[in-house]
C-alpha positions in Angstrom: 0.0 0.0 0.0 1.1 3.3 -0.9 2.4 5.7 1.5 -0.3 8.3 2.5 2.0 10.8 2.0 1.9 9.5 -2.0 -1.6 8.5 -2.2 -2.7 11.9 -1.5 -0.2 13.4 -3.8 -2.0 11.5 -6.5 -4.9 12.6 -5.4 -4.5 16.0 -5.6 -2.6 15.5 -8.9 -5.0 13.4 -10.4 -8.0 16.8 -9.0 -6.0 19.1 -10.3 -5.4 17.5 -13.6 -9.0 16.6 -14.4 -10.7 19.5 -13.2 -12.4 21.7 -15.4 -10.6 24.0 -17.6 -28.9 32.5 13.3 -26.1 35.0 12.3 -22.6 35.8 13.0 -20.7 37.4 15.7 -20.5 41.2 15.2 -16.9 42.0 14.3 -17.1 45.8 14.8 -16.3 44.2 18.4 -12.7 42.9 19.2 -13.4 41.4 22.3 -15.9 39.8 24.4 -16.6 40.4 28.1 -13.3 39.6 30.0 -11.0 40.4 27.4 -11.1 37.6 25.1 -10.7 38.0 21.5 -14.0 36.2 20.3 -14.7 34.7 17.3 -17.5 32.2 15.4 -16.7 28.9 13.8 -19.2 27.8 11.3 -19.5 24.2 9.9 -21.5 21.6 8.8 -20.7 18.5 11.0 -23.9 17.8 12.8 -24.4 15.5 15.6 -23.6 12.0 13.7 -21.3 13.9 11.3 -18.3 15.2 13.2 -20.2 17.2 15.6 -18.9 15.8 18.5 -15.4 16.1 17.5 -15.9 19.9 16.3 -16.8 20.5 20.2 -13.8 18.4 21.2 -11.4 20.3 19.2 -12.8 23.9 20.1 -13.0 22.8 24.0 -9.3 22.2 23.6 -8.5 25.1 21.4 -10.1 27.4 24.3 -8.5 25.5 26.9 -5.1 26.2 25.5 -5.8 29.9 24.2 -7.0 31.8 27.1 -6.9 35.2 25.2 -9.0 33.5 22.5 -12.7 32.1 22.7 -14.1 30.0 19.5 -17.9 29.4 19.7 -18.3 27.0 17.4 -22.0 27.1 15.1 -23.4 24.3 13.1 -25.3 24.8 9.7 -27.8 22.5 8.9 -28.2 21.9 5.3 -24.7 21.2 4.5 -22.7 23.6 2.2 -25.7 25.2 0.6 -27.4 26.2 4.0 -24.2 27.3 5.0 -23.6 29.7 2.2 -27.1 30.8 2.5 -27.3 31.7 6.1 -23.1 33.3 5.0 -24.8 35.7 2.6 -27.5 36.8 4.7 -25.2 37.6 7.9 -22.7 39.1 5.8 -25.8 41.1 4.2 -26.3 42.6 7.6 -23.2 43.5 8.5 -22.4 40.4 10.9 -20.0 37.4 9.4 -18.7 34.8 11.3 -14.9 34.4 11.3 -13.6 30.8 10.2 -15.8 29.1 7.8 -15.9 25.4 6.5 -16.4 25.9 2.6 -17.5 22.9 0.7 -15.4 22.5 -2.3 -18.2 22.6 -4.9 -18.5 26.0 -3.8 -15.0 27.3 -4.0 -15.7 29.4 -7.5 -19.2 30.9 -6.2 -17.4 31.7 -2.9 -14.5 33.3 -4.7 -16.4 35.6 -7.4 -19.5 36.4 -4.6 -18.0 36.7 -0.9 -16.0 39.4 0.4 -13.3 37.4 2.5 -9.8 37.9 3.7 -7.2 37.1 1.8 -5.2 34.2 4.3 -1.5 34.5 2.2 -2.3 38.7 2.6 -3.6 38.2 6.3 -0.7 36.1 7.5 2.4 38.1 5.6 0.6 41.5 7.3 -0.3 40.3 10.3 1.9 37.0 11.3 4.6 37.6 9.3 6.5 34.5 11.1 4.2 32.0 10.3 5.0 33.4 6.2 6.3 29.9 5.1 3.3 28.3 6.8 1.2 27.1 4.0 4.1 26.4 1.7 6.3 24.0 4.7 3.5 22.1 5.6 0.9 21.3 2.5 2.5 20.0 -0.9 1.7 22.6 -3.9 -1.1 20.5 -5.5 -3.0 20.5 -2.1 -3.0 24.1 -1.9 -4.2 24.7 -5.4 -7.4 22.6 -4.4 -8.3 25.6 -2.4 -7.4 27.9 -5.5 -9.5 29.7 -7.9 -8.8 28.6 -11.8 -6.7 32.1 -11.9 -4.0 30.7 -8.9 -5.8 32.6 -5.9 -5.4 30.9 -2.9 -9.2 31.9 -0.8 -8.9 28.9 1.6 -6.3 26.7 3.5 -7.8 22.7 2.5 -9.0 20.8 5.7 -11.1 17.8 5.0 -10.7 15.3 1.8 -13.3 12.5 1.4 -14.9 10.1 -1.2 -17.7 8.4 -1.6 -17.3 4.7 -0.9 -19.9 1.6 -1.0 -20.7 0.9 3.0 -22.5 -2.5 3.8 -23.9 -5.1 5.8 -22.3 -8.4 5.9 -25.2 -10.2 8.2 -27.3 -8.7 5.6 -25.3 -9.9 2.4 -25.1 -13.7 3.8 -29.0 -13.7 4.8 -29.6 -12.9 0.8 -27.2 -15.8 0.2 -24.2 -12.8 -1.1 -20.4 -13.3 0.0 -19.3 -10.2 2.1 -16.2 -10.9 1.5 -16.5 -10.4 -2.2 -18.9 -7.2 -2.6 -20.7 -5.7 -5.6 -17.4 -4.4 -8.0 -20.2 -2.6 -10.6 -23.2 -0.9 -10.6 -25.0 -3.9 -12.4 -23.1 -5.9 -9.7 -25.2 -3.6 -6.9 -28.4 -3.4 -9.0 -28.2 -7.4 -8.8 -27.3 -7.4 -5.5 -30.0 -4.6 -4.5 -32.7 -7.0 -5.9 -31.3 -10.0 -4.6 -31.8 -8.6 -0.8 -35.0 -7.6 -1.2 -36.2 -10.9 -2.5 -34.4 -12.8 -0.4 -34.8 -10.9 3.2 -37.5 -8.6 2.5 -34.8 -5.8 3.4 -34.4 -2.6 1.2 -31.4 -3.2 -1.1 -29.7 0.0 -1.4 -29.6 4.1 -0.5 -27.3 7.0 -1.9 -27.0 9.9 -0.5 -29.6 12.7 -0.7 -27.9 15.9 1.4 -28.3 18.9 -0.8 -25.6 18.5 -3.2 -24.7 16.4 -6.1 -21.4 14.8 -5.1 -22.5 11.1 -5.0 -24.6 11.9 -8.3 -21.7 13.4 -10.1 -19.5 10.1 -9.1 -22.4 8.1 -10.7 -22.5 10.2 -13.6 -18.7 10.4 -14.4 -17.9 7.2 -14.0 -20.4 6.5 -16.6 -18.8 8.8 -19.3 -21.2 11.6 -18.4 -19.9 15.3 -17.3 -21.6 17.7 -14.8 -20.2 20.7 -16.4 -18.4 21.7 -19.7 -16.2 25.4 -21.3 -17.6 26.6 -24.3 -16.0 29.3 -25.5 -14.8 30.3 -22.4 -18.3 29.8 -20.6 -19.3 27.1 -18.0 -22.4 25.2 -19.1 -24.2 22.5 -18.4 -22.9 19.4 -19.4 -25.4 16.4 -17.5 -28.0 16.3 -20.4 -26.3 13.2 -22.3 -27.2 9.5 -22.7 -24.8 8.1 -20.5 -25.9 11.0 -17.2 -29.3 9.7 -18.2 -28.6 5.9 -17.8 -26.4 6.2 -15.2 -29.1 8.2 -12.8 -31.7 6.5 -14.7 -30.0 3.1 -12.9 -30.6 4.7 -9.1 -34.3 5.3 -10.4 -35.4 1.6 -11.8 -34.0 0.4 -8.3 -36.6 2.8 -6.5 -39.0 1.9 -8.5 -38.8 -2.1 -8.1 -38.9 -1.7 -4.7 -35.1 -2.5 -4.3 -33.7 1.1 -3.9 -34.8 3.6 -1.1 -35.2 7.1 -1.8 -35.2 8.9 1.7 -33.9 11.7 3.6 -30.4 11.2 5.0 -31.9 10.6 8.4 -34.1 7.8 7.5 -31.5 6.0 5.1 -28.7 5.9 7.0 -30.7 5.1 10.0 -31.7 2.0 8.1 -28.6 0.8 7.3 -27.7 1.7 10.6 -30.8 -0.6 12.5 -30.0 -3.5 10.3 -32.7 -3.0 7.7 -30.9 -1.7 4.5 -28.4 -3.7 2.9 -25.9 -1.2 1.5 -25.4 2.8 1.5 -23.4 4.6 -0.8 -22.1 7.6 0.7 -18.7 9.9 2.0 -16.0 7.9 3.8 -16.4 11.0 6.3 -19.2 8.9 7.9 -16.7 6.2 8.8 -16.5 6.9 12.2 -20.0 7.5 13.5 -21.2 4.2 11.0 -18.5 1.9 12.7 -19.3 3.1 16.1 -23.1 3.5 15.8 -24.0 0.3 13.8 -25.4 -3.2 15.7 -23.0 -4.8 13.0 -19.6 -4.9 11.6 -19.3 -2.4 9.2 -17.8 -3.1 5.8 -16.5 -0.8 3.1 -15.9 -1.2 -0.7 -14.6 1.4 -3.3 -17.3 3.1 -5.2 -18.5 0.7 -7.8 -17.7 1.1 -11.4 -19.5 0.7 -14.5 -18.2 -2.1 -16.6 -15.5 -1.0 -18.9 -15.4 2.5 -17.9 -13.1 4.5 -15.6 -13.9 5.5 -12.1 -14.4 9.1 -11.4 -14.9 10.2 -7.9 -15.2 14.2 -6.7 -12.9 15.1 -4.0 -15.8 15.7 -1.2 -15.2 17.6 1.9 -14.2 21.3 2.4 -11.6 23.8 3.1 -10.9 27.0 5.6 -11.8 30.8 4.8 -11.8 33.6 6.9 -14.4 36.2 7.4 -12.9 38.4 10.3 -12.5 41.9 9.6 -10.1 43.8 12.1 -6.7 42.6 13.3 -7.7 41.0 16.5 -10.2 39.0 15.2 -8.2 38.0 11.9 -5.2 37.1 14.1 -7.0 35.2 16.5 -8.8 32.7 13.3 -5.4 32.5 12.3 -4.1 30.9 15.5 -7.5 28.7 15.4 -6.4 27.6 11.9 -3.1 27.1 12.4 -4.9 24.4 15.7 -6.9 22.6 13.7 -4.8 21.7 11.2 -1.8 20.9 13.2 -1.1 17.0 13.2 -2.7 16.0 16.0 -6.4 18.0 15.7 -6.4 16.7 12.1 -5.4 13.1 13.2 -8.4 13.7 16.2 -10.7 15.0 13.1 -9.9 11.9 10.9 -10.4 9.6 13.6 -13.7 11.2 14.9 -14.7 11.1 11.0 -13.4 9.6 8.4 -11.8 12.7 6.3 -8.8 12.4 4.9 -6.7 15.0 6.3 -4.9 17.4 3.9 -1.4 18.1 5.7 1.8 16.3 4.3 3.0 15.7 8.1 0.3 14.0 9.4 0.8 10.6 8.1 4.2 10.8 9.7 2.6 9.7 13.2 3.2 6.3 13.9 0.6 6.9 16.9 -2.0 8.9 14.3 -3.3 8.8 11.1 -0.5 5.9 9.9 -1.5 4.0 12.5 -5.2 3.7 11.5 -4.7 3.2 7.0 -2.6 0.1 8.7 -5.3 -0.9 10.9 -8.6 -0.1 9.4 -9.3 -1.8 6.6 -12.5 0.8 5.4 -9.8 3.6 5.2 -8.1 1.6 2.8 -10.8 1.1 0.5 -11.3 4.4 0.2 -7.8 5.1 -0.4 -7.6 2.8 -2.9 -10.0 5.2 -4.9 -8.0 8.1 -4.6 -5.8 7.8 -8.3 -9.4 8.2 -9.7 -10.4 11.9 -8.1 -11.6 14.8 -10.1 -12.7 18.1 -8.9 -16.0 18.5 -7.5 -18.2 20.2 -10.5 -18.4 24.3 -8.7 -20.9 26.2 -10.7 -19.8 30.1 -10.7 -21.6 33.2 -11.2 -24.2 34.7 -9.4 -26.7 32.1 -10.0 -24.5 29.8 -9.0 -26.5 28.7 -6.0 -29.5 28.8 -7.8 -28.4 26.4 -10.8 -27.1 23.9 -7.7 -30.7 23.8 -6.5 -31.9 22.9 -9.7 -30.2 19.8 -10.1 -30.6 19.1 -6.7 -34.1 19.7 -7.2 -34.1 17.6 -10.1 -33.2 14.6 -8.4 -36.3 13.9 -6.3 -38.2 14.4 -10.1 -35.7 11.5 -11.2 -36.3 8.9 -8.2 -40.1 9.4 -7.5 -40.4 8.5 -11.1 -41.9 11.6 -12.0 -40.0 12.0 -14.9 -37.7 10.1 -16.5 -33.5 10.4 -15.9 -33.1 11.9 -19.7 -36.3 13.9 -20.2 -35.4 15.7 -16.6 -32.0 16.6 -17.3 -32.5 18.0 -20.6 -35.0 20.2 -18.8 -32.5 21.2 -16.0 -29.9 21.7 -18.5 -31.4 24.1 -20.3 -32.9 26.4 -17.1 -29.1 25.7 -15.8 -27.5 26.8 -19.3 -30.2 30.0 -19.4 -29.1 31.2 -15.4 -25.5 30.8 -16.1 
């Protein structure tokens, strides 16, 4: 097995390469009662998705910074809610200070949000900590956090991928070898069906947050693309025959009865309870799945289609900064420089499942290294890593709107409302007249 230090150099490579060409805490106030510097953390980690760890790591961070006090905030809704609620404190003159941005957001964030330039911020204001970014992250991990001109708007923090999770009680009650899992997506269809029939358990869930990171894996590894340049514009580029068969594959399972379509809750609590057979969904789930399921949990790489090569969107999200005077800005920056230091992002990994970004962390015997030897789920998903591509951002100021659409679009796909081909072709075309 490759090094970690290597794998994630090809995964950044391999991004890089095949990408395409309530409210805030007022910062007109530099401290809080009792002299504190304080400043707001948002994220996305709820409960069963890192939450616990985000407290952990904050608790510690305060605990260890008395001039500085991080109240952390949580954003339901994943990257889109937290954009949303972004603009709308920023609209009112309150922002919060450190922000987890989900990478399929990087362009809109860069072209619509007024925040603080980090490489600016530091060489101003922390002028020692100048080498910072370039000692400690290899040059292709930085430039995931880039704009397509070279601007650097974020410092990268969590790397995932979506992986196949499954039951193995579940797979030998159906009469299915768990040690030999579904390799394709006719393999899982197959497999899907076979449950049902056989145990009277639902087959098979992916994902439904509000974003299309597990869809765009489905649709690029079929041959499809999420977005194209013509002539210098970013369009549309989902309304083909093989997008269409591939999420057209998701629907038939619904519609036989061997798929679930669900909320996130009610899916992953399935799987969880024993009654789902398999759920596709991010490796960043890891943690929580292994320690909250009644079984043992088993991972396999994202399934292919047959004959076609496995595309994958580097999930997760990077740091910005919102602060706007010195003290504040200063004090993200020492919150920053916390949580990616070796051992928070080995604590975030392990309370996970993200991949952490930092070309020192793997040299832990007692962290990170410790656990690719040990766990056999990380491994899986690292073994998908040579096949990332960038997560599809669209940019503009519509930008959030045509990301709704095709989120929207998928609950017209799986209810069966529409077909995969006739609904994309209509989504294209209100995405392609917005952008």
């Amino acid at each position: 097995m490759k090094s970690w230090k290597k794998t994630l150099a090809v995964v950044c490579v391999g991004a890089m390469t095949l990408a395409l060409a309530g409210c805030g805490a007022d910062n007109s106030k530099k401290v809080s009662d009792g002299g504190k510097v304080k400043i707001e953390y948002w994220h996305v980690a709820s409960e069963s998705f890192g939450g616990t760890t985000v407290k952990e790591l904050v608790a510690d961070f305060n605990k260890t910074h008395p001039n500085i006090e991080v109240v952390e905030k949580y954003n339901p809704d994943m990257y889109k809610g937290l954009t949303q609620n972004l603009q709308a404190a920023m609209a009112s003159g309150k922002n919060p200070d450190v922000v987890q941005m989900g990478w399929s957001y990087l362009n809109y964030a860069a072209e619509n949000l007024k925040y603080t330039d980090i490489p600016t911020m530091i060489n101003e204001k922390v002028p020692a900590d100048k080498d910072f970014l370039q000692k400690n992250y290899l040059p292709n991990v930085l430039a995931l956090a880039q704009t397509d001109e070279g601007k650097q708007i974020g410092i990268p923090y969590s790397i995932s991928v979506p992986v196949l999770y499954y039951n193995p009680e579940v797979f030998e009650k159906a009469g299915l070898d768990p040690n030999n899992p579904p390799k394709t997506w006719a393999e899982v269809k197959n497999a899907a069906k076979q449950i049902k029939e056989k145990t009277g358990i639902m087959g098979f869930f992916m994902q439904e947050y509000a974003d299309n990171w597990a869809q765009q894996a489905l649709i690029e590894s079929n041959g499809g693309k999420m977005l194209k340049k013509e002539n210098g514009k970013t369009k549309a580029a989902f309304d083909t025959p093989e997008a269409a068969d591939a999420y057209q594959l998701l629907a038939d399972m619904v519609k036989d009865g061997s798929g679930l379509h669900a909320t996130n809750e009610e899916g992953f609590q399935a799987y969880l309870s024993g009654k789902l057979g398999m759920v596709c969904t991010t490796i960043g789930k890891r943690a929580n799945f292994e320690k909250s399921a009644k079984f043992k949990v088993m991972v396999a790489p994202f399934p292919v289609f047959d004959g076609k090569p496995l595309q994958v969107p580097a999930g997760g999200n990077f740091l910005m900064v919102f602060s706007k005077d010195d003290a504040k800005q200063k004090a993200a920056w020492e919150f920053i420089k916390y949580l990616e230091s070796p051992a928070a992002l080995a604590k975030w990994s392990t309370g996970t499942g993200y991949l952490p970004p930092r070309k020192d962390v793997e040299q832990d015997p007692n962290g990170f290294k410790k656990m690719i030897e040990e766990n056999k789920n990380i491994q899986a998903a690292l073994s998908t890593m040579p096949n990332l591509v960038k997560w599809a951002s669209f940019p503009g100021a519509n930008g959030l709107q045509a990301e709704q659409l095709l989120i929207d679009v998928r609950d017209v796909i799986l209810s069966g409302k529409q077909t995969a081909a006739e609904a994309l072709h209509t989504t294209a075309e209100k995405i392609n007249s917005l952008l």
